[in-house]
Steps between C-alpha positions, in 0.01 A plus 500: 500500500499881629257494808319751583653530832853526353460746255334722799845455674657584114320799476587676863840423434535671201270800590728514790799541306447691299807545253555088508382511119595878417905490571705767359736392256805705491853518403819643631741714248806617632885429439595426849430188586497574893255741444271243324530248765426754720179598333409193446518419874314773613222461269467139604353621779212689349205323429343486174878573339691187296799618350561317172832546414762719532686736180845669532380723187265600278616202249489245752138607593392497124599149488305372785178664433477274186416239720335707809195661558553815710307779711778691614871543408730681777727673291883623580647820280844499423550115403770364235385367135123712531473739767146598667404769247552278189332209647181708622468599177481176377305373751193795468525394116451142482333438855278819547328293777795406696564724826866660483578622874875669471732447856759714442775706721450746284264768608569818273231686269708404174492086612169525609321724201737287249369138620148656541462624154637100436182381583566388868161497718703601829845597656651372819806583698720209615500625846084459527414276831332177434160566578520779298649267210189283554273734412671609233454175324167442542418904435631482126364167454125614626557859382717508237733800637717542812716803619745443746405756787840569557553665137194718553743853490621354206198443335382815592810645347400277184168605465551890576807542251299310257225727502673791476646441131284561216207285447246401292159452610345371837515105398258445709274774413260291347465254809113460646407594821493120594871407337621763717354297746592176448846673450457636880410169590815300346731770657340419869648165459151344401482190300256420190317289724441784793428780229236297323323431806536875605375642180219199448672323198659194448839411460508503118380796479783668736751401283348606185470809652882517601623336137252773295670821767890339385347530144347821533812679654790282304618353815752168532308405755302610822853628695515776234118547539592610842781738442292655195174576726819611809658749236192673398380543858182242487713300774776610745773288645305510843206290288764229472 
């Protein structure tokens, strides 16, 4: 029988570990196999992280997720069989809910605005640092968008020559005083759990808020939220 005394013990361990029931599941998609391993080595050493398995394609990573329950797929461009921009497309179809985090080489405004307006929640460069890799991971997992702040003249460039062809209206025109704010909020780097307990509502509520401002605006998701509210000027890149 569970005595009292143990489950004290139980419960300070897992209050002191926090992510021991709340690991990351993720997997690795990328055609070279030493960058995998590689990947897969450094994020072994990230708590809260498990990598799953391990794609060389779009195809491969179809496959698996039959049989997988994912948070976050890492997700390579230029890849035999189904590249990155056919299989983020796939992916913001049939798993709206799964996190697609792109490491590419790439880092020009075409590959970027192309695999953004694939439904992909963030972008980051192959040269990032690990700690900086870290965060990304947990970031578009707790957030739901992540911008590399190495492409930040890019997305500048992205956002200004965007807004300078013909538009139709403000999409976010109709958005409340308190969207904007929860929008603010998300683009600080807060998660659901922080902004309801800033703005005195629960959880639930945070992300009805955030699912009714993607419906209001026609948005894939909250990463083109973001660069909606950063085009028409209700956020600028510093917000970020």
């Amino acid at each position: 029988m569970f005595s009292y005394d143990k489950l004290v013990v139980y419960l300070l361990i897992v209050h002191s570990c926090p992510n021991h029931f709340a690991m990351l599941k993720i997997a690795i998609v990328d055609d070279h196999q030493l960058i995998r391993k590689s990947l897969k080595l450094m994020i072994s050493s990230f708590d809260g992280i498990e990598v799953l398995f391990e794609a060389e394609n779009g195809k491969d990573l179809l496959q698996n997720l039959e049989n997988n329950n994912l948070d976050v797929v890492l997700l390579d461009i230029h890849m035999p069989k189904m590249d990155g921009f056919e299989t983020c497309t796939i992916l913001h179809r049939l798993y709206p809910s799964l996190k697609i985090l792109v490491l590419s080489v790439l880092d020009d405004k075409e590959s970027i605005q192309k695999i953004l307006d694939c439904g992909a929640h963030g972008y980051l460069t192959k040269n990032v640092d690990p700690e900086q890799f870290q965060k990304a991971i947990f970031d578009i997992y707790k957030n739901g968008f992540y911008f590399d702040t190495q492409i930040g003249s890019v997305l500048h460039e992205i956002i200004i020559g965007d807004y300078k062809k013909p538009k139709h209206r403000d999409p976010l025109e109709d958005i409340t005083q308190r969207e904007l704010q929860l929008i603010k909020l998300v683009a600080s780097g807060l998660s659901n759990s922080m902004i309801a307990e800033r703005l005195f509502i629960n959880v639930r509520t945070v992300e009805a808020h955030r699912k009714r401002i993607m419906e209001k605006i026609g948005a894939k998701n909250f990463t083109n939220v973001i660069l909606q509210a950063l085009k028409f000027h209700y956020l600028s890149i510093e917000d970020l």
